[in-house]
VOPAGU-2260 file (C-alpha; in pm, 1 decimal, decimal comma):
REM VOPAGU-2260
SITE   aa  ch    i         X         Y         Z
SITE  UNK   A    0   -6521,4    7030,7  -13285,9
SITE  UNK   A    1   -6339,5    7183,0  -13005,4
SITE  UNK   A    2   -6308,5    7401,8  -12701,7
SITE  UNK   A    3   -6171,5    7676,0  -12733,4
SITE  UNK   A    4   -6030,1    8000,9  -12512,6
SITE  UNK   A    5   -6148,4    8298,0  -12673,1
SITE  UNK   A    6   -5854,7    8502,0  -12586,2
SITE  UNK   A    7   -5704,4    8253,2  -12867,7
SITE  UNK   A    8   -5943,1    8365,4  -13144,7
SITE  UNK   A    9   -5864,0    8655,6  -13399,2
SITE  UNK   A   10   -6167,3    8830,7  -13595,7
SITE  UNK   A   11   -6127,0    8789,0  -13939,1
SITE  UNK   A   12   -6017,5    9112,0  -14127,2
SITE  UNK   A   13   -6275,0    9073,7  -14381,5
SITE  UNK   A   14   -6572,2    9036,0  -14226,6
SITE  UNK   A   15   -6858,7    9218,6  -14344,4
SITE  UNK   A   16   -7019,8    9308,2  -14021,1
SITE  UNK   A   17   -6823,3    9615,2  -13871,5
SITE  UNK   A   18   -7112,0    9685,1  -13592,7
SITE  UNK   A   19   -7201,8    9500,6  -13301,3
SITE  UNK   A   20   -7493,7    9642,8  -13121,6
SITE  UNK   A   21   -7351,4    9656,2  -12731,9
SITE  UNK   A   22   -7719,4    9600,2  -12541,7
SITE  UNK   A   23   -7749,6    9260,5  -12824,6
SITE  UNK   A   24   -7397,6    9132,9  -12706,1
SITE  UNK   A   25   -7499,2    9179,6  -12327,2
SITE  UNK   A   26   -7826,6    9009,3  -12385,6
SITE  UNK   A   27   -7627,7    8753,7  -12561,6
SITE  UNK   A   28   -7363,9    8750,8  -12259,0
SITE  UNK   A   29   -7586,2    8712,8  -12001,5
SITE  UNK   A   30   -7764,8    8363,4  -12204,0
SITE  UNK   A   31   -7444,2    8251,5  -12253,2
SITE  UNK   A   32   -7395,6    8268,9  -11893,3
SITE  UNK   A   33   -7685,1    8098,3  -11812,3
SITE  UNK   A   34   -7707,7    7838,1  -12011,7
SITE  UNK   A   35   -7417,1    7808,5  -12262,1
SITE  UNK   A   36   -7306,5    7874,9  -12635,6
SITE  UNK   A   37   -7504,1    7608,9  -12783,0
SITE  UNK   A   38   -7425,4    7709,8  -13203,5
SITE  UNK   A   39   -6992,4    7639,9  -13193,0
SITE  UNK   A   40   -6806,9    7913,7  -13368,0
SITE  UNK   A   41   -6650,8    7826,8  -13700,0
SITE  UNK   A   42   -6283,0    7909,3  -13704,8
SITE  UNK   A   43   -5901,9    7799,2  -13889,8
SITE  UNK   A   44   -5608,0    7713,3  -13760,5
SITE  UNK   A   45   -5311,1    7965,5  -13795,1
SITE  UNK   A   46   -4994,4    7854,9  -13614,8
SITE  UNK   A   47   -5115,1    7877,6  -13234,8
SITE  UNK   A   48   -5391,4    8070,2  -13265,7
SITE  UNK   A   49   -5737,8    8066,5  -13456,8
SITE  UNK   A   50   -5880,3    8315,2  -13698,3
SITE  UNK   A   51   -6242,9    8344,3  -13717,5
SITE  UNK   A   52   -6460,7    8215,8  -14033,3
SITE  UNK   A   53   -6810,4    8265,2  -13906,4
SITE  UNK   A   54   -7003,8    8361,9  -13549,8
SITE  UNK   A   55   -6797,7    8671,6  -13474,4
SITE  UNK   A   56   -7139,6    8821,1  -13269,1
SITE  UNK   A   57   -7101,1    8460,4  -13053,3
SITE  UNK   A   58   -6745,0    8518,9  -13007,8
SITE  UNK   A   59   -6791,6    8835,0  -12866,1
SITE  UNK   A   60   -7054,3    8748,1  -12623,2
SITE  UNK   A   61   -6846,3    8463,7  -12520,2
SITE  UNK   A   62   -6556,4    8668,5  -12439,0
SITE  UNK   A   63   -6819,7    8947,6  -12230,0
SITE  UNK   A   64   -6930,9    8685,0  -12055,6
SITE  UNK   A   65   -6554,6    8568,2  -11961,3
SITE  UNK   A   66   -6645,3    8273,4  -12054,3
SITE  UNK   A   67   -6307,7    7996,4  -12065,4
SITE  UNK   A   68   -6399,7    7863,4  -12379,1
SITE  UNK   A   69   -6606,5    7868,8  -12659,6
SITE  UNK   A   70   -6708,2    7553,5  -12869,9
SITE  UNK   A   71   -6541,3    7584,4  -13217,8
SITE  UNK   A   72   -6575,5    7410,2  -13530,2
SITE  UNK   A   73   -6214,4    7418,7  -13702,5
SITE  UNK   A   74   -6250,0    7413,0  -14100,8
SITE  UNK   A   75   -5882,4    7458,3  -14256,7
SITE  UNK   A   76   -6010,4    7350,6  -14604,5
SITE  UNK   A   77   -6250,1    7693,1  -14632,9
SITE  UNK   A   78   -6018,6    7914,6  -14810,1
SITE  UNK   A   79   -6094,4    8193,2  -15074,3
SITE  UNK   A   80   -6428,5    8202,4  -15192,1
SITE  UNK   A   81   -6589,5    7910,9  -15007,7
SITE  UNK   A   82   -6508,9    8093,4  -14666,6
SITE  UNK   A   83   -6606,7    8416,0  -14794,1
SITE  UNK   A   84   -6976,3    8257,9  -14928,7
SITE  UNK   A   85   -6970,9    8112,1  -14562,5
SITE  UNK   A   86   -6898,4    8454,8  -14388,6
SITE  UNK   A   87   -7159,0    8563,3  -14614,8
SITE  UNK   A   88   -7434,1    8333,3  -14580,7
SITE  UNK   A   89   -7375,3    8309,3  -14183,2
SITE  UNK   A   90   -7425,3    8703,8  -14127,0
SITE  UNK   A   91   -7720,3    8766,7  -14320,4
SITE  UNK   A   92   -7884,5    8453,1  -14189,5
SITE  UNK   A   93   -7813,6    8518,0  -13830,7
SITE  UNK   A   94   -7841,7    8917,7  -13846,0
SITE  UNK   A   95   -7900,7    9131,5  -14092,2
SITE  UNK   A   96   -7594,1    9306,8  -14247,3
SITE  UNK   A   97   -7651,4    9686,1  -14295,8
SITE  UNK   A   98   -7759,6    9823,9  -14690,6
SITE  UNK   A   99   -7377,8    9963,1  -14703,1
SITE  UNK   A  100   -7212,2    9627,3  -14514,6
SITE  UNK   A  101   -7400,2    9426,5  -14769,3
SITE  UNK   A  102   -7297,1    9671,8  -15079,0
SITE  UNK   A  103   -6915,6    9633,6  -14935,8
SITE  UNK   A  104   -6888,0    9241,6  -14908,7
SITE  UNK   A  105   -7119,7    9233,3  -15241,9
SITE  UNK   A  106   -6816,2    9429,9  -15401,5
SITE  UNK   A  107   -6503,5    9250,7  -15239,8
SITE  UNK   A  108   -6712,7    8868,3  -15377,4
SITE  UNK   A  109   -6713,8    9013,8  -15650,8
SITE  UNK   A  110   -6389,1    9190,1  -15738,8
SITE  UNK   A  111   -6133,5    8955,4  -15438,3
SITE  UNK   A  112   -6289,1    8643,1  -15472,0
SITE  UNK   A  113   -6393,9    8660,6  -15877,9
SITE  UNK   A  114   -6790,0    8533,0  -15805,4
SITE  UNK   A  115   -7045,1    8577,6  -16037,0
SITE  UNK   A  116   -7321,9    8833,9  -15984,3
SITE  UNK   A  117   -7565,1    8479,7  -15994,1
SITE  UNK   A  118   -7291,6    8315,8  -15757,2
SITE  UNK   A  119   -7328,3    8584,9  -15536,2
SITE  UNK   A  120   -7731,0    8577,0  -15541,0
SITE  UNK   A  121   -7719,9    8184,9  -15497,7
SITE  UNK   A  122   -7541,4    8234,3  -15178,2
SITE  UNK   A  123   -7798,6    8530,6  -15060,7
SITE  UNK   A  124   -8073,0    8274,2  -15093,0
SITE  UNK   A  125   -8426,5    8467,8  -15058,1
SITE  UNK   A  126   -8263,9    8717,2  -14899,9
SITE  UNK   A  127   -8200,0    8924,1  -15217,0
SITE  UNK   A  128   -8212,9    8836,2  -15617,3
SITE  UNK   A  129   -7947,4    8966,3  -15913,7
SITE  UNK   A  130   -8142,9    9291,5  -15983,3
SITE  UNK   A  131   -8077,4    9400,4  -15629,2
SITE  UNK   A  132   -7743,1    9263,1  -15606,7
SITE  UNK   A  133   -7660,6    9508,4  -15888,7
SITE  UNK   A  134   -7811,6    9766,7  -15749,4
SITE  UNK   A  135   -7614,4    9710,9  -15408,4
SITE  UNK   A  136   -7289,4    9734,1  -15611,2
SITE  UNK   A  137   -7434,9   10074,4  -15791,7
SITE  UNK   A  138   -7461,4   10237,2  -15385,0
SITE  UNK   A  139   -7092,2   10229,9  -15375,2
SITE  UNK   A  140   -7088,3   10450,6  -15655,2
SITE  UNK   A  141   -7245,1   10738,1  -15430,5
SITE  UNK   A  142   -7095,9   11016,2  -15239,7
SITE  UNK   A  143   -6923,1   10909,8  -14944,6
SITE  UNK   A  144   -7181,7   11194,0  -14782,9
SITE  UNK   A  145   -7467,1   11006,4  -14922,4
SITE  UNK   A  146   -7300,3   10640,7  -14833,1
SITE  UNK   A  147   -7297,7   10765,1  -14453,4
SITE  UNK   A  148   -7648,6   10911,7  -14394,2
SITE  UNK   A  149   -7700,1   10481,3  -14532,2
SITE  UNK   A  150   -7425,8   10360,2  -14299,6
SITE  UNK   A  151   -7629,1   10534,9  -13997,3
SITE  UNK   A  152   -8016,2   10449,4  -14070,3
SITE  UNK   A  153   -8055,0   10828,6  -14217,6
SITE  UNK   A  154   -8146,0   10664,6  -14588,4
SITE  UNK   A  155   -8230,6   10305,6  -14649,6
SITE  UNK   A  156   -8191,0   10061,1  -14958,5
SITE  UNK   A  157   -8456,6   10251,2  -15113,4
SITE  UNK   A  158   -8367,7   10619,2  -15115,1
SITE  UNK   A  159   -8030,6   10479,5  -15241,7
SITE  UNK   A  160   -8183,7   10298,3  -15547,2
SITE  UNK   A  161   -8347,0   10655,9  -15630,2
SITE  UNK   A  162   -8054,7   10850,3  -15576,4
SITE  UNK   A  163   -7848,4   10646,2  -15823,7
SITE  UNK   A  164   -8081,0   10782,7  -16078,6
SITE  UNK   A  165   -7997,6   11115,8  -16025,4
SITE  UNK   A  166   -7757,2   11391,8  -16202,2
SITE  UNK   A  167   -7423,2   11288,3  -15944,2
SITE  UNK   A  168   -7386,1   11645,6  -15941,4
SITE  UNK   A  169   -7713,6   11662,9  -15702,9
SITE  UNK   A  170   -7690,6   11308,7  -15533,0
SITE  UNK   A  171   -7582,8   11464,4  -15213,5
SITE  UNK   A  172   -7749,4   11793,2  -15217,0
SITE  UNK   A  173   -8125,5   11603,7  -15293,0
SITE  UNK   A  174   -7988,9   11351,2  -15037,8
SITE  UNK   A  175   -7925,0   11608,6  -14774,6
SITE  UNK   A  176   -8326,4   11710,5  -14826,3
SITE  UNK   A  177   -8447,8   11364,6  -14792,6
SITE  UNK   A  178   -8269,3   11306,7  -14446,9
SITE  UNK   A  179   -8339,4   11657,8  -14313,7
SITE  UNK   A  180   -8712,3   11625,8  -14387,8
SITE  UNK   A  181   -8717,1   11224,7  -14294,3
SITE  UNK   A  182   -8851,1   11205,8  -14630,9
SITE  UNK   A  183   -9026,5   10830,2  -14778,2
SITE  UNK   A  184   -8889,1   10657,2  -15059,6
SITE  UNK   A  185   -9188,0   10752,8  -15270,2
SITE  UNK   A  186   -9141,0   11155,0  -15161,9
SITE  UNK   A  187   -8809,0   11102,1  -15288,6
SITE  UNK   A  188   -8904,1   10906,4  -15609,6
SITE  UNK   A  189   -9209,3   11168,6  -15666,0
SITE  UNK   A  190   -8951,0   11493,5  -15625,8
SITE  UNK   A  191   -8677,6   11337,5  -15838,7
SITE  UNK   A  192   -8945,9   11228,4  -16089,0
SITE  UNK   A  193   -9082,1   11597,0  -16125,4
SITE  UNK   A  194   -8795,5   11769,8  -16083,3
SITE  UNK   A  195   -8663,2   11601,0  -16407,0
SITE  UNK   A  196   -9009,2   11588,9  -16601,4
SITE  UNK   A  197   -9052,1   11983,0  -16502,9
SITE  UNK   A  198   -8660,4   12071,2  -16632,9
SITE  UNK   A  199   -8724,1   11858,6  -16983,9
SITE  UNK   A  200   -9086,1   12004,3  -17022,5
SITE  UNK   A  201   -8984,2   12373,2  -16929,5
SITE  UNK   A  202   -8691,3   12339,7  -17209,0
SITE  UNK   A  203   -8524,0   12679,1  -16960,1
SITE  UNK   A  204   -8151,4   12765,0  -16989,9
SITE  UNK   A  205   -7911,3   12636,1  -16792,4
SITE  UNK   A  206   -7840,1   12950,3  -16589,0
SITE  UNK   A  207   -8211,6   12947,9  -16506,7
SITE  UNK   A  208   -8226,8   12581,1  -16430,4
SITE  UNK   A  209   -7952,4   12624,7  -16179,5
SITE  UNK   A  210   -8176,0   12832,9  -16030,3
SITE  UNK   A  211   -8517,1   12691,4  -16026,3
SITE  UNK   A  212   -8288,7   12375,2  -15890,0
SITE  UNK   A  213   -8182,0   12669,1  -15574,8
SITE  UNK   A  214   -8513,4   12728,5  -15544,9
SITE  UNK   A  215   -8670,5   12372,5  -15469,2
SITE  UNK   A  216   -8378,9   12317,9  -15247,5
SITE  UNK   A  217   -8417,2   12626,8  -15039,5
SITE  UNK   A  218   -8809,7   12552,9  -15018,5
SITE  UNK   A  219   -8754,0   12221,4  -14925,6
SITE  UNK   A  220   -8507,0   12273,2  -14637,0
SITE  UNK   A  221   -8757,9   12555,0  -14501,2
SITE  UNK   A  222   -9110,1   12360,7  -14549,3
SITE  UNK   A  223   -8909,7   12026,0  -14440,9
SITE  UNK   A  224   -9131,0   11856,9  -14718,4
SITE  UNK   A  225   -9065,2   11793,2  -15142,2
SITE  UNK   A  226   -9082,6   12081,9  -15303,2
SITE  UNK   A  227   -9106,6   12075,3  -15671,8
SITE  UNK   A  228   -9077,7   12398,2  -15946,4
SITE  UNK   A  229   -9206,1   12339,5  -16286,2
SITE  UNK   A  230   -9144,7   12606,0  -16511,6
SITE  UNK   A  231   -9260,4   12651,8  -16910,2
SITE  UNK   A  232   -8973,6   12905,5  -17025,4
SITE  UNK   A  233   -9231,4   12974,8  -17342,2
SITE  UNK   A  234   -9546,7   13066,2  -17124,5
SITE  UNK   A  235   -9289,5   13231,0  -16827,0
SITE  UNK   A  236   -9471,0   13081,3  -16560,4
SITE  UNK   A  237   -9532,8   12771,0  -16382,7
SITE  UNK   A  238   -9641,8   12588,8  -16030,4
SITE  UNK   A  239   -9510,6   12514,5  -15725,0
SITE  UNK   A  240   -9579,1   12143,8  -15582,4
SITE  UNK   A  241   -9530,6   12032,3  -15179,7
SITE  UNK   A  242   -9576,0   11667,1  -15103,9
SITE  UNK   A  243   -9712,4   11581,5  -14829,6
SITE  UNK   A  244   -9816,0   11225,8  -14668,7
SITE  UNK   A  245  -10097,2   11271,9  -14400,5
SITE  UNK   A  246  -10353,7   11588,9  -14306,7
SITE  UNK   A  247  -10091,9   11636,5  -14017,2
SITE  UNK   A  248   -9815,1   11721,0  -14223,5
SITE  UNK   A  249  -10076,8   11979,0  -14420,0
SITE  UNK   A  250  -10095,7   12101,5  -14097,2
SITE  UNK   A  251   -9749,0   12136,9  -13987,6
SITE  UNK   A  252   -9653,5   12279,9  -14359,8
SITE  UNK   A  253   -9948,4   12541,4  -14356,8
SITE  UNK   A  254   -9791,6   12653,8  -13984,9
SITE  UNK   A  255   -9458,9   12674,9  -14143,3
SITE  UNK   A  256   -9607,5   12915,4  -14416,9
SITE  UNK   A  257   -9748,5   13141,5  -14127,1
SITE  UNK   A  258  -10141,9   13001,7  -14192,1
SITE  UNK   A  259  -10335,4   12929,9  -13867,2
SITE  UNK   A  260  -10698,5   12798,6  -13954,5
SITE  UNK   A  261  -10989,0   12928,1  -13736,4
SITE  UNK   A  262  -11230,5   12603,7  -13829,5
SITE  UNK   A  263  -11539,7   12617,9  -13635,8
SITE  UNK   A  264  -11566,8   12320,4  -13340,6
């Protein structure tokens, strides 16, 4: 254990955590200010100066607060995967990483530091199990579109599951729907899950099944709601389903569709 000047700390390039909410870190500031850091820092030694391990978000806070120094725990003999599983283990304990942060580090345990998929869970604790570790490593697959609308809160862990499901060729058009109509997981599931029962059951062409795919996603973005098309190519006709999760949103998609109801009080 030791005091130590922040000025003579470095963040660690790998660290998972790329976001540091600024209104946290003043909150933070301010306690420290008040009445100290009282969890050290864990850091190594590299020539004159210190690299970071784990308790970046108390390093910063320490530093806003211009604070002299920090208390530090300095662990030279964490190197490869032990100080990666420590990174690990101290962000998701301390704050929650972000669905993309967590698919990121997942990957670099995995493919940098050679840990098994049940290594990797170990370290998680309750925090996740193997299924979902796999399907964290699956988000990466994803459209870089579709990875952003998860990096900023658009889509969560959920919508990404779903969308890994899908034809890649309509990953980020369906995803562009679910964020524009702040669509649930289960709206999601539901439209993906007809979409692809109506296109096997309907047995249509592709040229028409380009189409009927045009025309849910044209609906959708005008209703703001799931819009499904299932079409029997042998009968020539079909339905037309809209999702919806409360009488409000009947409301608000009957408005949209030019119906005003004159109920009697």
């Amino acid at each position: 254990m030791r005091e130590i000047p922040p000025d003579l700390i470095d963040r660690n390039p790998d660290q998972p955590r790329k976001h540091f909410d600024p209104e946290e870190l003043e909150d933070l500031a301010v306690t420290f200010t008040q009445v100290g850091v009282a969890q050290p820092v864990v850091v190594k030694r590299i020539g004159e100066r210190y690299q970071l391990i784990a308790g970046e978000r108390r390093w910063r806070a320490a530093a806003l607060a211009m604070l002299d120094t920090v208390p530090a725990i300095i662990r030279n003999d964490l190197t490869g995967s032990k100080q990666a599983l420590l990174m690990l283990i101290e962000n998701v304990q301390r704050s929650d990483l972000s669905t993309m942060e967590m698919a990121r580090y997942i990957c670099y345990l995995k493919d940098e530091e050679e840990l098994t998929q049940e290594e990797i869970t170990i370290a998680l604790g309750n925090k996740t199990n193997r299924s979902a570790v796999a399907h964290y490593l699956r988000l990466l697959k994803l459209p870089l579109s579709v990875q952003k609308a998860i990096d900023d809160g658009e889509l969560g862990f959920g919508h990404g599951k779903v969308l890994c499901g899908v034809d890649p060729d309509r990953q980020a058009e369906i995803a562009t729907l679910a964020v524009k109509g702040s669509w649930t997981v289960r709206q999601l599931e539901n439209y993906v899950k007809r979409s692809s029962s109506g296109k096997k059951a309907s047995t249509v062409n592709k040229e028409v099944a380009d189409a009927l795919n045009k025309l849910e996603t044209g609906a959708s973005e005008v209703i703001g709601y799931p819009v499904q098309i299932q079409h029997s190519a042998k009968r020539n006709s079909g339905k037309v389903t809209i999702q919806y999760g409360s009488l409000d949103e009947l409301d608000g998609i009957m408005a949209k569709m030019g119906y005003k109801p004159d109920f009697d009080d």
